[in-house]
KEKE-3310 file (N, C-alpha, C; in steps of 0.2 Angstrom, whole numbers, plus 5000, padded with zeros to 4 digits):
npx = (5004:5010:5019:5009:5003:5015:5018:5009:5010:5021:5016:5008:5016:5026:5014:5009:5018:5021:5022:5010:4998:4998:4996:4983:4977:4978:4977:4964:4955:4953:4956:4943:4936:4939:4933:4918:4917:4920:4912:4896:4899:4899:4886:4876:4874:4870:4857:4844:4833:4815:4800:4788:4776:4762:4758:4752:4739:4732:4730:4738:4737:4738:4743:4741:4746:4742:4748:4750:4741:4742:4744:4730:4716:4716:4711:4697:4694:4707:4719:4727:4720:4711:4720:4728:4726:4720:4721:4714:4721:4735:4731:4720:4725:4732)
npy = (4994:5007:5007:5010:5024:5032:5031:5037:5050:5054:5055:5063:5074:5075:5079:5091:5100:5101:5111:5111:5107:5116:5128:5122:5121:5134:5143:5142:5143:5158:5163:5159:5167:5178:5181:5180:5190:5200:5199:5200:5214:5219:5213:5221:5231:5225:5223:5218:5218:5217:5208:5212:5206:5208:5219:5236:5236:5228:5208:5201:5191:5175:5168:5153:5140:5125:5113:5100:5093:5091:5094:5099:5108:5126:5123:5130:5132:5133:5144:5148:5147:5156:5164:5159:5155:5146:5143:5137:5137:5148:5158:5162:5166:5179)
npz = (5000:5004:4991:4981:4986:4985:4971:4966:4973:4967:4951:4951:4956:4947:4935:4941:4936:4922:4910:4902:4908:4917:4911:4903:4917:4924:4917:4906:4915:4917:4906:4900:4908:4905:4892:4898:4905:4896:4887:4895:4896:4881:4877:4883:4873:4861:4850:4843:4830:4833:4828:4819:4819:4819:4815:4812:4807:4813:4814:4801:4787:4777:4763:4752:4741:4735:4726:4727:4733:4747:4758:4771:4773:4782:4800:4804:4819:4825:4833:4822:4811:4806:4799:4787:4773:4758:4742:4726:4715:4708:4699:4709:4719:4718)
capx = (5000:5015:5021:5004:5007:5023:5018:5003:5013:5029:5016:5006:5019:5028:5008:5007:5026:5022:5019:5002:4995:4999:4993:4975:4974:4976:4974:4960:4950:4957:4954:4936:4931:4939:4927:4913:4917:4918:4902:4894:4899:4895:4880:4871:4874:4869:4851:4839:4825:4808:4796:4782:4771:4755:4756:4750:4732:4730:4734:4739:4734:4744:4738:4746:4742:4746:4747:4752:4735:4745:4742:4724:4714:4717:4707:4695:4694:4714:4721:4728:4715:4708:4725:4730:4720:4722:4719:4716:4724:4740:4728:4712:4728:4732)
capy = (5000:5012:5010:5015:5033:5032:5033:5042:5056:5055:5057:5070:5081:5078:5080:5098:5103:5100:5118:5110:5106:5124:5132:5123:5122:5139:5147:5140:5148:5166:5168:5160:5173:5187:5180:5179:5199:5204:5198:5203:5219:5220:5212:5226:5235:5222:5226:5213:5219:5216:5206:5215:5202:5209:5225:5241:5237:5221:5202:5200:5185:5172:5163:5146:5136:5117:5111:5091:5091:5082:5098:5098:5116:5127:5123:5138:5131:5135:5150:5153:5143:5161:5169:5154:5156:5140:5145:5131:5140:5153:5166:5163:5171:5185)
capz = (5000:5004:4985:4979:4989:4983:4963:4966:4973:4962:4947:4954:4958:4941:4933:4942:4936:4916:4908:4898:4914:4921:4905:4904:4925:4927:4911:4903:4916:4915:4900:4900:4914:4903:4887:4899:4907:4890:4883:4898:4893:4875:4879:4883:4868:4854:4849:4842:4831:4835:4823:4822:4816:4821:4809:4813:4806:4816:4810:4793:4783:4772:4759:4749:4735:4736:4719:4727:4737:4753:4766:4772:4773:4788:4804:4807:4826:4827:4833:4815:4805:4802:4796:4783:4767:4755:4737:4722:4712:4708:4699:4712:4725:4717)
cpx = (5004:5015:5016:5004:5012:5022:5015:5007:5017:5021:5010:5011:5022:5024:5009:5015:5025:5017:5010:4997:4994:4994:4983:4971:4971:4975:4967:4955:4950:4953:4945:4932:4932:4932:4920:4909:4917:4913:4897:4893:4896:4889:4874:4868:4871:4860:4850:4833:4819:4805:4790:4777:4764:4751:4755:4742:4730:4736:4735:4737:4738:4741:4745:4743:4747:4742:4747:4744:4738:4743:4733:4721:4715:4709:4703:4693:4703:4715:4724:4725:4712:4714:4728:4725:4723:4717:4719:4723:4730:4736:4722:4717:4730:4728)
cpy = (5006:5016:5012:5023:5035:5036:5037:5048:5058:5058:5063:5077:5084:5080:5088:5102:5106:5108:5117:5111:5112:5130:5131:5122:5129:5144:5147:5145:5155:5165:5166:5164:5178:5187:5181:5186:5203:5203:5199:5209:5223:5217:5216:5231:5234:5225:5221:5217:5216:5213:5209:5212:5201:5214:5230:5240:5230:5215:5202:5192:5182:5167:5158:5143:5129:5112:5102:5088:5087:5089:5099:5106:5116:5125:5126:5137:5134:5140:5154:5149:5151:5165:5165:5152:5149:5143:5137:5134:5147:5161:5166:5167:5177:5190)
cpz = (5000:4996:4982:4979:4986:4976:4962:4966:4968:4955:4947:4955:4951:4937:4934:4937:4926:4914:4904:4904:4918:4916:4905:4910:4925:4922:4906:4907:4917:4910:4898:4904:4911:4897:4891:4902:4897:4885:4887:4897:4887:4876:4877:4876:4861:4855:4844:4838:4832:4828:4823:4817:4815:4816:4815:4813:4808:4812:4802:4791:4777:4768:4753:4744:4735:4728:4720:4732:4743:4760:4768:4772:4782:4790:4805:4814:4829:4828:4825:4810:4801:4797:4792:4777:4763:4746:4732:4717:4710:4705:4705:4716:4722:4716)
residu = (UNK:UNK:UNK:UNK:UNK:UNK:UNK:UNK:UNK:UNK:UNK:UNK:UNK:UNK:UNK:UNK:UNK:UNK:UNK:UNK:UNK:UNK:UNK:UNK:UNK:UNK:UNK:UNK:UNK:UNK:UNK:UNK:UNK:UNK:UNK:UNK:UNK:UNK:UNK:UNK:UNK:UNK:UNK:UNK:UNK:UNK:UNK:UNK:UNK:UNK:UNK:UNK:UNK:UNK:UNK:UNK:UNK:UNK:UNK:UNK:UNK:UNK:UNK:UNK:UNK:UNK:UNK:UNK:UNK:UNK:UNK:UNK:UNK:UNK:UNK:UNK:UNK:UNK:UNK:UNK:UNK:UNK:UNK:UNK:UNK:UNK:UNK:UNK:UNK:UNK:UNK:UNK:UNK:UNK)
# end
């Protein structure tokens, strides 16, 4: 049981001594806390527009033509059963 102690230490000590180990021990987290301070930072600043999906003049409405007959017509029980129009046709849509 001693030599177990014995190895474990010896390759532990040599373990901490090796510059890689020194590098991703103690530098790996450095510099993930500067990345994480500096986008913290920047953060604040980015700006995201807004989808304004609703309009101005309420909901908008979207209409489709399915020429392979495989999608079914909108549900008009669904909350966008009323805003998905289903045309036969490409001139019945315009």
């Amino acid at each position: 049981m001693g030599k177990w102690f014995r190895v474990f230490e010896h390759e532990f000590t040599t373990q901490l001594r090796r510059p890689a180990f020194l590098i991703l021990g103690l530098g790996l987290p450095v510099i993930l806390a500067l990345l994480g301070v500096a986008y913290m930072h920047i953060s604040p600043s980015i700006t995201v527009p807004s989808l304004n999906l609703m309009g101005d003049m309420g909901p908008k409405t979207v209409g489709y033509v399915d020429h392979t007959g495989i999608f079914p017509p909108p549900d008009p029980e669904s909350p966008f059963g009323t805003l998905v129009i289903r045309y036969e046709s490409e001139a019945e849509a315009r």
